[in-house]
C-alpha positions as CSV (number, residue, x, y, z in Angstrom):
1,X,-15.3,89.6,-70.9
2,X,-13.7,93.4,-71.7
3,X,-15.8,95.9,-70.1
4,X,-17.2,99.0,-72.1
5,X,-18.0,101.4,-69.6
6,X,-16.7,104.5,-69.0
7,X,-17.4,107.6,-67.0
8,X,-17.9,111.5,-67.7
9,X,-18.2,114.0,-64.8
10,X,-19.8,111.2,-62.8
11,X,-22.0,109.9,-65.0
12,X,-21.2,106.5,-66.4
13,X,-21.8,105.5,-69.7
14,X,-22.0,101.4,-70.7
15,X,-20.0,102.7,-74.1
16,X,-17.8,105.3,-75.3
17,X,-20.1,106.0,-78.3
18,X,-22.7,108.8,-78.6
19,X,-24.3,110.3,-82.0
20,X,-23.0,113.6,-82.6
21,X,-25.2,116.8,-82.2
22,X,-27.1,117.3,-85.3
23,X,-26.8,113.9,-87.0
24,X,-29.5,112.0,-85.1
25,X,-32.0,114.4,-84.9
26,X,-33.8,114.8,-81.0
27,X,-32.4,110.5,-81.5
28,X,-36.0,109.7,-81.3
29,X,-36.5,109.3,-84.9
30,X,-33.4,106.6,-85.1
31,X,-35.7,104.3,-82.5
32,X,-37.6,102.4,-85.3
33,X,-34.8,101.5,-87.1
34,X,-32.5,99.7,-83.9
35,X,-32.9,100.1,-80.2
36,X,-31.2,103.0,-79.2
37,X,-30.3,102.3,-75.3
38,X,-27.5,100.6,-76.6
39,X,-25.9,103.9,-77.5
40,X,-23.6,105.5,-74.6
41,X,-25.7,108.8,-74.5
42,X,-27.0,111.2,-77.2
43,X,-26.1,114.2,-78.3
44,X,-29.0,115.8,-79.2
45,X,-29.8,118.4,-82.3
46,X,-28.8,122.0,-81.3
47,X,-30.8,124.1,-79.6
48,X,-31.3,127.7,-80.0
49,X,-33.3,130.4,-77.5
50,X,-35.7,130.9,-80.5
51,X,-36.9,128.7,-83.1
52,X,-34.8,128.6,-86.1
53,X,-35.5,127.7,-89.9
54,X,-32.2,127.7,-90.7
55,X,-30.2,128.7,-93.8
56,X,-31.3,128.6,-96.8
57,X,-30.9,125.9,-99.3
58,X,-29.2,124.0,-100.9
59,X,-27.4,123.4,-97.8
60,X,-25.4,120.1,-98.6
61,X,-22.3,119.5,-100.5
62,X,-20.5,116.2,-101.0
63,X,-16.8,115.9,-100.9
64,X,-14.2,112.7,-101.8
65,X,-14.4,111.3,-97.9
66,X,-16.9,113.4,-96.4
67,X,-19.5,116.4,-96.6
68,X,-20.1,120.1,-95.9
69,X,-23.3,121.5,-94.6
70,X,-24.4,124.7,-94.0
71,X,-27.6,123.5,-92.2
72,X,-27.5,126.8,-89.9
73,X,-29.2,124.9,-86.7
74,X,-32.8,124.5,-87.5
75,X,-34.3,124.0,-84.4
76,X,-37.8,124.7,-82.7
77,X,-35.8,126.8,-80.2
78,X,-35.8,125.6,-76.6
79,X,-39.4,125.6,-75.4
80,X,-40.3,123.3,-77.9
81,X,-37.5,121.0,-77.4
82,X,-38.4,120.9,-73.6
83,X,-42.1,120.5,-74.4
84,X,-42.2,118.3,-77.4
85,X,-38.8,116.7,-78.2
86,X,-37.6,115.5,-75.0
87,X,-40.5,113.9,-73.7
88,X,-40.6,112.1,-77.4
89,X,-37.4,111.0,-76.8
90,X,-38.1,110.1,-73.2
91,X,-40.7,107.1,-74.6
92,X,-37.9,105.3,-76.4
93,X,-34.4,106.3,-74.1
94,X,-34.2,105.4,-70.6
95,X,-30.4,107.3,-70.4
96,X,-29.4,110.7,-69.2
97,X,-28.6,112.4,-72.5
98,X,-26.4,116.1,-73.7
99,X,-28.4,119.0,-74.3
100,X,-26.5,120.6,-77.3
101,X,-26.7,124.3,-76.7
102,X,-25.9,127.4,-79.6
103,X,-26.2,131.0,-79.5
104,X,-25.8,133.9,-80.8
105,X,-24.9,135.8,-77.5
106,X,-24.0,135.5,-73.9
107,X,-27.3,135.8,-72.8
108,X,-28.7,133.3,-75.0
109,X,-26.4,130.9,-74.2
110,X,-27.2,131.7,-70.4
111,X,-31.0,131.7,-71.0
112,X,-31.0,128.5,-73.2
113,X,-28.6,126.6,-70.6
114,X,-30.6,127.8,-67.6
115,X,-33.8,126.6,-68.9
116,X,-32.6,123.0,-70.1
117,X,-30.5,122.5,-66.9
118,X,-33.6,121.6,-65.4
119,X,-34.7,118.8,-67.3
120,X,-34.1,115.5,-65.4
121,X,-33.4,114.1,-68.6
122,X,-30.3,115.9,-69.3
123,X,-26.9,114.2,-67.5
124,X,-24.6,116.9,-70.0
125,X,-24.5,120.2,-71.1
126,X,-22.6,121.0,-74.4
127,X,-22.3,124.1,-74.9
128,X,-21.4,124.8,-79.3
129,X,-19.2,128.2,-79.2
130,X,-18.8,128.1,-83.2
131,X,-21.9,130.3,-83.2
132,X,-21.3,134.0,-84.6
133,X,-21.5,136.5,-82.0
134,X,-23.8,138.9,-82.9
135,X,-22.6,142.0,-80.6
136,X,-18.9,141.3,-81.8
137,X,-19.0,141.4,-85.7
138,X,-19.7,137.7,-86.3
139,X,-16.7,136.4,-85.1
140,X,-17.5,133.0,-83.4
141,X,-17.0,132.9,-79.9
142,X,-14.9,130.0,-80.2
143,X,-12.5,131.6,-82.0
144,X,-11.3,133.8,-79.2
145,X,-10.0,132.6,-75.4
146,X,-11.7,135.9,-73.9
147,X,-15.1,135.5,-75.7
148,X,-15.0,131.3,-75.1
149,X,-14.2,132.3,-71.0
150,X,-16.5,134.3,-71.1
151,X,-19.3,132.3,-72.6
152,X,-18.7,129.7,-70.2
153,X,-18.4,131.4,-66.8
154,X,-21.7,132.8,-67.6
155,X,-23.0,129.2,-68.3
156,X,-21.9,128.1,-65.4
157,X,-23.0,130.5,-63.2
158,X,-26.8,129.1,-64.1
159,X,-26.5,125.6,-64.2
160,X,-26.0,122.7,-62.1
161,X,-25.2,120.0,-64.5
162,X,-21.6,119.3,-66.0
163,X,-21.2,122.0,-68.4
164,X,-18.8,120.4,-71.8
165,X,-18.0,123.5,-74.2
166,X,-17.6,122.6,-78.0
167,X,-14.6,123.9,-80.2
168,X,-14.4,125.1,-83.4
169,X,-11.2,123.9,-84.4
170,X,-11.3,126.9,-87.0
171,X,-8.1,128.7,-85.1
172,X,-4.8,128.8,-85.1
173,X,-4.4,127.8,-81.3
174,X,-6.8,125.6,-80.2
175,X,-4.9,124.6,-76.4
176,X,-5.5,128.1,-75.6
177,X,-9.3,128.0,-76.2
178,X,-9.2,124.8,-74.2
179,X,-7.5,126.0,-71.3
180,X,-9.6,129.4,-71.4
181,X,-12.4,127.7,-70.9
182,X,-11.5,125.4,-68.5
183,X,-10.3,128.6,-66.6
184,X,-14.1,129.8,-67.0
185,X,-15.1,126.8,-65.1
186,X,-15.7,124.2,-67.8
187,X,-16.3,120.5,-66.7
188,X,-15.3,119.2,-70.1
189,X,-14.8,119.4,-73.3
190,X,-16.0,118.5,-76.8
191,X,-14.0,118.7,-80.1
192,X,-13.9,119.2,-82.5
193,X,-17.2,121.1,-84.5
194,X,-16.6,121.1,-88.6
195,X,-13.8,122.7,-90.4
196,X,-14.9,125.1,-92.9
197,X,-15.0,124.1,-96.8
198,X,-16.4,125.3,-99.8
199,X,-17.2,123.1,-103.4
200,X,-18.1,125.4,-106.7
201,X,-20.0,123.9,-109.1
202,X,-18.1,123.6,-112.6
203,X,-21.6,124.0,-115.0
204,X,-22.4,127.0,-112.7
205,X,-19.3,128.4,-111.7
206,X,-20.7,129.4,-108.5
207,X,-20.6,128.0,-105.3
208,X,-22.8,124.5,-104.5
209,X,-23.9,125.9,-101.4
210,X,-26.4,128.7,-101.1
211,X,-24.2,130.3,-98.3
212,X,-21.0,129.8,-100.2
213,X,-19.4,128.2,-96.9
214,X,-20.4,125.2,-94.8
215,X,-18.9,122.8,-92.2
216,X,-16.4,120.1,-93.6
217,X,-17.0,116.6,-92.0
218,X,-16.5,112.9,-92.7
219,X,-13.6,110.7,-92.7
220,X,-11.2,112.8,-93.9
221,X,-11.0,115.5,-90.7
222,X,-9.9,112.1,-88.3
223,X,-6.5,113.2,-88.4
224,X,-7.3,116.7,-87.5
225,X,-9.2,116.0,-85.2
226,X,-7.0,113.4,-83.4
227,X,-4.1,115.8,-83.1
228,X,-6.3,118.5,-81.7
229,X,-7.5,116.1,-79.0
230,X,-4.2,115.2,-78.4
231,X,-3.2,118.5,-77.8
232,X,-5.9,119.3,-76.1
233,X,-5.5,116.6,-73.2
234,X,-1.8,117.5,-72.3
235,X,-3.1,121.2,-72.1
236,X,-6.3,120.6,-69.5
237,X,-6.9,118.2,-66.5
238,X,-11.1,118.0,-67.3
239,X,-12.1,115.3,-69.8
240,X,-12.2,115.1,-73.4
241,X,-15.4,114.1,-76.3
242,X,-13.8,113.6,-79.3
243,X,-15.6,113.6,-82.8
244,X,-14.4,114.1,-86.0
245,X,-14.4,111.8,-89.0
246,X,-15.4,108.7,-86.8
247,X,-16.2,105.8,-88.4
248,X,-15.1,102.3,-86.7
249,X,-14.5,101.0,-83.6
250,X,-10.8,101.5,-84.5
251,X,-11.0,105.0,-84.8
252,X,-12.8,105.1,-81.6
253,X,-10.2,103.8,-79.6
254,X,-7.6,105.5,-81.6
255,X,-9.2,108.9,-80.0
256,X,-9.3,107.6,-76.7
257,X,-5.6,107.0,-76.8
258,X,-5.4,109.9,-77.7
259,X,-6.7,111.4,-74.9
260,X,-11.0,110.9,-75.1
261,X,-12.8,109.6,-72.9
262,X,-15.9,109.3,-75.0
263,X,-16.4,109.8,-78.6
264,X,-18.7,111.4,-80.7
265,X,-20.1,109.7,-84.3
266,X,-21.3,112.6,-86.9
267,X,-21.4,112.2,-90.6
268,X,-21.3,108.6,-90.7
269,X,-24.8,108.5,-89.4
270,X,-25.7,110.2,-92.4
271,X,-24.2,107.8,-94.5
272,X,-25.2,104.9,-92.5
273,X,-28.1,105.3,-90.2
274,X,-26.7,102.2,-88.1
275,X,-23.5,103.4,-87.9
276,X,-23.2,103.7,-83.7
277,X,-24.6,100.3,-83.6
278,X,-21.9,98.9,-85.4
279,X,-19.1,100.3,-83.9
280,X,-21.0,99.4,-80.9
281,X,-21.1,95.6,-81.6
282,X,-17.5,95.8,-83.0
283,X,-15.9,97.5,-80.2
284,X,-15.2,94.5,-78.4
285,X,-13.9,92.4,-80.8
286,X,-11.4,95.3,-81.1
287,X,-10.4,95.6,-77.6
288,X,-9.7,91.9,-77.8
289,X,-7.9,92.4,-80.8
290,X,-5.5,94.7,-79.1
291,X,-5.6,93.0,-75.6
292,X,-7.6,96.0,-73.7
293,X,-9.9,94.6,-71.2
294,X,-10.7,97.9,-69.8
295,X,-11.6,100.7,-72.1
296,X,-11.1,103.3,-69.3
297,X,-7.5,102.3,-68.8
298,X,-6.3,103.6,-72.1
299,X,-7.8,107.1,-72.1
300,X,-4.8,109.3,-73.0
301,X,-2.8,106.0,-73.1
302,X,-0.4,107.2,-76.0
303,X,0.9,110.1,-74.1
């Protein structure tokens, strides 16, 4: 019998797998369709200090092995999620899930996590740095090691829970991000968020997207995404969520050797609503495949 489990920051998870922030909704509305305790944890949609409507439309383009969005976090801002969402999710869910946190500046990063930290729900913070800072010209604050150390010192300084920071893997050095962060007191850390893509419509001639620019995701960012965790876990000694282009058991482990230990499914929901249940029920016929009878052993285990 292989065994499954593995463990972030003390919690322990019975899989590896966990639906990415923003494909799955609040993960309640995915409970009709299978039952979702099989799933490790949830990632739930981000969540802003105010409600957002988001960008506007149309906000999807499709791509030869993936997708860009430019969704621009809709989200009832965190009250709501507190008051409404969670306790929706709490009917169908028995697990501790990760609160996906964006913002626009440090303080509503700090307000947001503050507030969520005390949900008893909530086993993880992520914290998404790919959000344009406001006070700093737009530049995301994940594209700089001062601005991400600084986002997550002050994150930490009002929370309790394991704080994970998510990287935009939009830079030219993303170890140095890592390890800034890590500096700032980070207990993990997720990558990577989209790449950034753009399709122009040939009858049109202008772009498909209404904000010209969106997040690249799908199958086609794996490898990207592989080598950044890679990179990543020789850089830092906290652990690794790795997303990016996910879609099979395979690929799961394939990021685990490479240094996760747990993975995050995105697009592929999208495509296929029961897409974490089937890497799910295929993961261990995998691990037999390969001889792995413990999936924690082989975190990082092609290093």
């Amino acid at each position: 019998m292989v065994n499954t489990k593995v463990t972030l920051s003390g919690l322990t998870l019975d899989n590896p797998v966990i639906p990415a922030s923003g494909t799955f909704g609040f993960g309640y509305e995915f409970a009709d369709i299978y039952d979702i305790n099989i799933l490790g944890s949830i990632s739930c949609k981000g969540t802003t200090r105010e409600g957002r409507f988001g960008n506007p439309t149309p906000r999807i383009a499709e791509c030869t092995e993936g997708l860009i969005n430019s969704v621009g976090l809709q989200n009832p801002g965190v009250d709501k999620v507190i008051s409404e969402e969670l306790p929706k999710l709490a009917k169908v869910y028995s697990k501790p899930i990760i609160a996906n946190i964006s913002g626009f500046s440090v303080d509503d990063y700090a307000y947001s996590c503050a507030k969520i930290d005390k949900e008893d729900q909530v086993g993880i913070i992520e914290v998404n740095i790919s959000c344009p800072n406001v006070h700093n010209g737009g530049m995301s604050f994940g594209t700089s090691p001062e601005s991400a150390y600084e986002v997550t010192k002050a994150v930490k300084a009002v929370t309790t829970k394991p704080v994970y920071i998510k990287l935009s893997p939009n830079v030219t050095d993303i170890v140095s991000i890592a390890k800034a962060c890590e500096e700032g007191g980070a207990d993990g850390i997720s990558l990577i968020n989209t790449l950034l893509g753009m399709r122009i419509d040939l009858r049109t001639r202008k772009p498909v997207i209404a904000n010209k620019m969106g997040g690249f995701s799908g199958p086609a960012i794996f490898p990207v995404a592989l080598r950044m965790v890679y990179q990543v876990y020789e850089a830092v000694s906290v652990p690794i969520i790795g997303m990016g282009g996910v879609t099979t058991a395979r690929d799961v482990i394939e990021m685990m050797l490479a240094g996760a230990s747990a993975v995050q499914v995105g697009a592929a929901n999208l495509i296929e609503p029961c897409a974490c249940k089937n890497i799910i029920e295929e993961l261990p016929l995998v691990m037999k495949q390969y001889n792995i009878e413990n999936l924690s052993d082989i975190i990082g285990g092609s290093h």
